[in-house]
BANU-349839 format. One record per residue (C-alpha): x, y, z. Coordinates in steps of 0.02 Angstrom, whole numbers, padded with zeros to 5 digits, always signed. Last residue first. Example, Ala and Ser with C-alpha at 12.3 -4.5 7.8 and 13.67 -1.06 7.14 Angstrom:
<recs>
+00684-00053+00357 +00615-00225+00390 
</recs>
This chain:
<recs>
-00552-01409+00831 -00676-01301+00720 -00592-01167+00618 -00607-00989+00684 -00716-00875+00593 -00643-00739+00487 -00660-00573+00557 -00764-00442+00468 -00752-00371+00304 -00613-00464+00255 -00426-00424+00178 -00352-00361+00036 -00407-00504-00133 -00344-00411-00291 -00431-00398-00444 -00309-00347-00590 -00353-00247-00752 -00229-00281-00890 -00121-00169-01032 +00036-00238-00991 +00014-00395-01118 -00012-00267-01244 +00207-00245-01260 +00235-00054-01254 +00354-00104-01075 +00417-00271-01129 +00589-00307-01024 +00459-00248-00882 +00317-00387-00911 +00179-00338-00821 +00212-00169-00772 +00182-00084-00617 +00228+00089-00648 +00137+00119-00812 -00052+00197-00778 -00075+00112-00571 -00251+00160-00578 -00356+00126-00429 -00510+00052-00353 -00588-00030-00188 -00715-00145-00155 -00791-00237-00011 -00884-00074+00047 -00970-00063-00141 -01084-00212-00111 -01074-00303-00260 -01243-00291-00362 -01162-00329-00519 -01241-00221-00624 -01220-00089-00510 -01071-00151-00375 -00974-00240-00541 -00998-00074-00661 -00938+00045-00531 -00794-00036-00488 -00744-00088-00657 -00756+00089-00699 -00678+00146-00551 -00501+00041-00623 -00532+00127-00798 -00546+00312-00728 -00383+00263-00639 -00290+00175-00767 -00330+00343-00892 -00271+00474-00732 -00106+00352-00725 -00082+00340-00909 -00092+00519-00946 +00050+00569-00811 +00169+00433-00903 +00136+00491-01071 +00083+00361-01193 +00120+00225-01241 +00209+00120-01088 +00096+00006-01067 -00060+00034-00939 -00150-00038-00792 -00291-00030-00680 -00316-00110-00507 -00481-00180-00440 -00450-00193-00255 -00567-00327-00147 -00631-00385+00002 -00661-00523+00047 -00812-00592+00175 -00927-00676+00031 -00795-00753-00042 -00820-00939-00020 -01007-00898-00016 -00997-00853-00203 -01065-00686-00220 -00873-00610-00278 -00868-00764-00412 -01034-00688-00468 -00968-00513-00511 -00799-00588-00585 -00903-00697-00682 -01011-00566-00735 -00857-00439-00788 -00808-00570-00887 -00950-00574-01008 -00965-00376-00988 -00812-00367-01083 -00881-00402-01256 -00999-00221-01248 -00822-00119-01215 -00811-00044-01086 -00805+00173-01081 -00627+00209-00977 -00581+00293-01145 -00430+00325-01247 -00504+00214-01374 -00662+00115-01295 -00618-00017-01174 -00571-00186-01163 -00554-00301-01019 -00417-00420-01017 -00418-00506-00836 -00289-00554-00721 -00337-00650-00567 -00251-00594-00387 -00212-00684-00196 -00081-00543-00161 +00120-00550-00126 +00125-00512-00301 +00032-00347-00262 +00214-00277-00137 +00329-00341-00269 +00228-00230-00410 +00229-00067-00328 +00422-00085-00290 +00426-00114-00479 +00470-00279-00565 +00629-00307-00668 +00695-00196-00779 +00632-00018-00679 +00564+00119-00754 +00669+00261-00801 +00645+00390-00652 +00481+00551-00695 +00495+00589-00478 +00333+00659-00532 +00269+00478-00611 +00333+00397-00479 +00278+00489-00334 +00104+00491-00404 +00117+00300-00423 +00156+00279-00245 +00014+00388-00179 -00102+00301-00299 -00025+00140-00189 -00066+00202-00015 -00228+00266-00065 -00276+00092-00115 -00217+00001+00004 -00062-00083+00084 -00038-00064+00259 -00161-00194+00292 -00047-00309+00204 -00145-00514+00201 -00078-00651+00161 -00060-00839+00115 -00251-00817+00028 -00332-00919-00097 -00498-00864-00106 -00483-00736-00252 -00383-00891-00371 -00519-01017-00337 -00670-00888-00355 -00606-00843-00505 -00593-01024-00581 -00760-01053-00515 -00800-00895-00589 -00760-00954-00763 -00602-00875-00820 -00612-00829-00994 -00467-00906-01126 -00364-00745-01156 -00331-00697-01334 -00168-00580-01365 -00180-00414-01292 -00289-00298-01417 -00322-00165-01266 -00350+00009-01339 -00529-00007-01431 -00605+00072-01563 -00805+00141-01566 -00786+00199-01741 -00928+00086-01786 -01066+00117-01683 -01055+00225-01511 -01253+00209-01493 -01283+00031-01534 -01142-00040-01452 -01179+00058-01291 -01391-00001-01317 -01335-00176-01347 -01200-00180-01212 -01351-00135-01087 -01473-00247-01141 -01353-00364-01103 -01282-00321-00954 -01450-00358-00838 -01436-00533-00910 -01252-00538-00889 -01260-00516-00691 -01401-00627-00683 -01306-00769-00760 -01327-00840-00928 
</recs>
């Protein structure tokens, strides 16, 4: 057990415990095999690029447009979406309560492999954008503020339980407009969390000749 999910688990006991049985959940993707963090920190760490014009404000900004300019989504990926893809990135399936950026007690598992796999002195100088996403059920506008509450959830839960500093993350809600599978829009699969790998906290040392 790692520190992150020792300090978790009294926590998901005492959530569990006091939202009891009706506490539902929204994301019922198919099964997902965890990532260990080795696995994570493999993915995070490998980098071909880096677009300092694209952050986190410049992508809510996007989605906004979107979801006012109210255009049938795309078939194939969104503008949004070609511009992340370009991104070192894991997927992960966290759940949450109904309609609610609460996590679910089963999540926190991942959550501490994400949390250590950002420790890992392979990754120690990344920095990171936790991105929340949607299907289409649901009203576009609603999905956005839902993906963003969601997004600074994972945010805040990785920097307190997981002790990640909070300057090497960043968080927002993307709701509908970067979907995984466009041809698929209510399909669970879109209903993700993404970790994104942005750039470095300071400049990367030069390799040795």
């Amino acid at each position: 057990m790692t520190a992150f999910t020792r300090r978790a688990a009294g926590f998901a006991l005492v959530a569990g415990l006091a939202l009891g049985a009706s506490f539902g959940f929204v994301d019922r993707a198919g099964a997902q095999s965890p990532m260990s963090s080795a696995e994570i920190t493999k993915q995070l760490s490998e980098v071909t690029e880096f677009d300092p014009s694209l952050t986190a404000q410049v992508l809510q900004g996007m989605a906004q447009r979107a979801v006012q300019a109210n255009q049938p989504l795309p078939l194939d990926q969104s503008e949004i979406a070609k511009r992340l893809a370009k991104l070192a990135q894991i997927d992960v399936q966290i759940q949450f309560a109904l309609n609610s950026a609460v996590i679910r007690p089963q999540s926190y598992a991942a959550l501490g492999s994400i949390a250590d796999a950002m420790h890992h002195p392979i990754l120690w100088n990344y920095r990171f954008l936790v991105v929340g996403n949607t299907d289409t059920t649901g009203t576009r506008a609603v999905n956005l503020a839902l993906s963003q509450k969601r997004a600074e959830a994972i945010k805040e839960a990785l920097v307190n339980l997981g002790k990640v500093d909070p300057a090497r993350l960043d968080a927002v809600g993307l709701g509908q407009e970067a979907l995984e599978v466009p041809s698929k829009p209510t399909d669970p699969i879109n209903r993700r969390v993404e970790i994104f790998t942005i750039g470095t906290m300071k400049a990367m040392p030069k390799p040795l000749q």
